[in-house]
C-alpha positions in Angstrom: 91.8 123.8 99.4 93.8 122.8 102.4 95.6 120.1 100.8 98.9 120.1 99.4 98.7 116.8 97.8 96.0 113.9 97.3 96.9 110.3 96.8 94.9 107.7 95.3 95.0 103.6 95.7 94.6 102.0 92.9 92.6 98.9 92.7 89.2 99.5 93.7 89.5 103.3 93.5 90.8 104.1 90.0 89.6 101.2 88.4 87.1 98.7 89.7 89.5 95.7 89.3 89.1 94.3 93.2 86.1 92.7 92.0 87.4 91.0 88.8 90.1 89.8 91.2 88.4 88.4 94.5 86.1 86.2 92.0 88.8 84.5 90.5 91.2 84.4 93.6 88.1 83.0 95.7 86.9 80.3 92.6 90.9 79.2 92.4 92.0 78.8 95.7 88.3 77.1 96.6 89.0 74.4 93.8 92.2 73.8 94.9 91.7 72.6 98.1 91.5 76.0 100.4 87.5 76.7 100.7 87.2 80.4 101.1 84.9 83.0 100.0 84.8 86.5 98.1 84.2 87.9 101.6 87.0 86.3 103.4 89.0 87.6 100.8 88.2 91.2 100.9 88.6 91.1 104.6 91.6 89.0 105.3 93.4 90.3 101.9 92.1 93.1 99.9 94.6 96.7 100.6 97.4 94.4 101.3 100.5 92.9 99.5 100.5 90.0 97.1 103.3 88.4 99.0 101.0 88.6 102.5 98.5 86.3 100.9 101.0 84.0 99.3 102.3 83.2 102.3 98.8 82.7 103.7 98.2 80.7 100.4 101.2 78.6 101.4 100.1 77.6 104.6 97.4 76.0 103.5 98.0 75.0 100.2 101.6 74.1 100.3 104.7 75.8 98.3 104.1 73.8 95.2 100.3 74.7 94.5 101.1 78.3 95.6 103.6 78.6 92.8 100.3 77.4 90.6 98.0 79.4 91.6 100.2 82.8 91.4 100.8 81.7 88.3 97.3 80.9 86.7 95.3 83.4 88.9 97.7 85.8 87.6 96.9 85.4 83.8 93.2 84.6 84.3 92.8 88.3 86.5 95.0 90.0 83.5 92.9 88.7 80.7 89.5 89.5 83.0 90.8 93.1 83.2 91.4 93.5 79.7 87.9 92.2 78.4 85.6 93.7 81.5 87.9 96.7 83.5 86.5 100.0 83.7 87.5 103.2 85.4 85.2 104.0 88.9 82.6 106.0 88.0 83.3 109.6 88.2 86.7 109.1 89.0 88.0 110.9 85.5 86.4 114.0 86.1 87.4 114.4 89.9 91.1 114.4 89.3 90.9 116.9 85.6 89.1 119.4 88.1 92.0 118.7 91.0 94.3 119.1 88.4 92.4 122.1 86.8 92.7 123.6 90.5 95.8 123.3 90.7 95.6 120.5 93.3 98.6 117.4 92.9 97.6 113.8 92.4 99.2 110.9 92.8 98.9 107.2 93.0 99.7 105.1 96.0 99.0 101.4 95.9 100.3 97.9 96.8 99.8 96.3 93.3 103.0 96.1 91.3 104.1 98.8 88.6 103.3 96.4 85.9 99.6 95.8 87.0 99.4 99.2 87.4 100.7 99.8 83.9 97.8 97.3 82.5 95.2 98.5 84.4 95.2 102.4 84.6 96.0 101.8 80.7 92.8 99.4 79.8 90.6 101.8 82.1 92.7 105.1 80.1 93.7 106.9 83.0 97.6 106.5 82.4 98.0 109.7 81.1 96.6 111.3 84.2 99.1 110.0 86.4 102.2 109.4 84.4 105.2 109.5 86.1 103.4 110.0 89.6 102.7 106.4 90.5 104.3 104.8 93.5 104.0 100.9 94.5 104.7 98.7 97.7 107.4 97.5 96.2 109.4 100.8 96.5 109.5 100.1 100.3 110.1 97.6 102.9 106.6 97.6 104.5 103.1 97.9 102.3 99.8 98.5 103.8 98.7 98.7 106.9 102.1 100.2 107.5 102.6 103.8 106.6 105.7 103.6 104.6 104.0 103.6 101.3 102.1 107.0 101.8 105.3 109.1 103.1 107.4 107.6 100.3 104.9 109.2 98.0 104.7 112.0 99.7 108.1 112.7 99.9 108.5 111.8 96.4 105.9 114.5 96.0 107.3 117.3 98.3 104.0 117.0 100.5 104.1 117.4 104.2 102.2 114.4 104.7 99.8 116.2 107.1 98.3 118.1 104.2 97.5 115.3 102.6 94.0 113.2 101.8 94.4 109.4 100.6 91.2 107.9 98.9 91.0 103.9 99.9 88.6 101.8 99.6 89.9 99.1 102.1 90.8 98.3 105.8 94.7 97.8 105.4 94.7 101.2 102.9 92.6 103.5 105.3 94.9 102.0 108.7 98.0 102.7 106.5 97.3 106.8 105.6 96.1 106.8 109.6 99.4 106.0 110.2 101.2 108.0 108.4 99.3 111.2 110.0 96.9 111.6 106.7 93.5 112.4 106.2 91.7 109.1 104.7 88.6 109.1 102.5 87.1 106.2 102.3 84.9 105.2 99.6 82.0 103.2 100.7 80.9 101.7 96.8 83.3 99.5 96.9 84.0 95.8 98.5 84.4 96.8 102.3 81.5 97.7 104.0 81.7 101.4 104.5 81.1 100.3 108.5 84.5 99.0 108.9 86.2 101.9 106.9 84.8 104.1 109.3 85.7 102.2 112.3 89.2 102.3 110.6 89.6 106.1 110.4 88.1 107.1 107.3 85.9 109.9 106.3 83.3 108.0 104.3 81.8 108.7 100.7 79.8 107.6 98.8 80.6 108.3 95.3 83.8 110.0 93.4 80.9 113.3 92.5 80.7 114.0 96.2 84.4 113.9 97.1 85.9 116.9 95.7 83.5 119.0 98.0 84.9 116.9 101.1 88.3 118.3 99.7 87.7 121.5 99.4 
């Protein structure tokens, strides 16, 4: 393989949690005065920080009901990925084989370390990344902004030309451009696998066809 590293997002890659969350996110902020819908959401929000659309949240909602709805979206998304998260399918076996290769993993994304920590451990796939898991909150920019991928490059010891992300949104695949990576874009997610290609990915369809594209 001509990769020295490949780094994986997190929500919506790993584990099929941007789902769980747009519903509730798009249900909340619609009954609390902000109509918007699940697409709005993926295409205004989904790949980018928390603190992005809690400013956006803010601006339409005031600082007050933003405060409420971080708060109760928060818990009703944690306790929807404990009873329904699962891993993406196939997603377990790619990475034992890129490990089995000899090929490094990582995990890239702009969800917090704690989220991370409940969802990779509800879906099981801790173990495969422990200690390799890097979050927006380590630098000063998140997606679309590059930062996050050469941080966890770096981290890595990966010229960040040699390595492949896997996203699955706008702001992920604009990021790893960027940053001078190659960007796989899975099209079975939320984004329509038009706009990651416009973007700069290399579309895919599912996790069984990927680790051919890496090799």
């Amino acid at each position: 393989m001509g990769y020295e590293l490949v780094i994986f997002d997190c929500d919506g890659v790993l584990v099929d949690s941007e789902r769980l969350t747009v519903e509730v996110e798009a249900r909340m902020l619609t009954e609390m005065g902000w109509p918007i819908t699940v697409e709005e959401i993926v295409q205004r929000f989904v790949g980018g920080s928390s603190d992005h659309m809690l400013a956006e949240v803010e601006k339409n909602l005031g600082r007050e009901r933003t405060l409420e709805f971080d708060r109760v979206s928060s818990d009703e998304i944690a306790t929807a990925f404990r009873d329904r998260l699962q891993p993406i399918d196939g997603v377990r076996n790619l990475v034992e084989s890129l490990h089995a290769r000899g090929l490094p993993t990582c995990v890239a994304s702009s969800g917090s370390h704690r989220k991370m920590q409940l969802t990779l451990g509800v879906a099981g796939l801790m173990p495969l990344f422990e200690g390799r898991i890097y979050s927006s909150s380590e630098v000063s920019r998140g997606k679309p902004w590059p930062d996050l991928f050469l941080h966890a490059a770096n981290e890595m010891g990966a010229d960040p030309s040699r390595c492949a992300v896997i996203e699955d949104s706008i702001n992920g695949t604009c990021a790893a451009v960027a940053a001078g990576m190659t960007c796989f874009g899975y099209g079975g997610g939320l984004t329509a696998p038009a706009d990651l290609l416009a973007a700069g990915a290399v579309l895919f369809a599912s996790m069984n066809d990927l680790e051919a594209l890496l090799a």
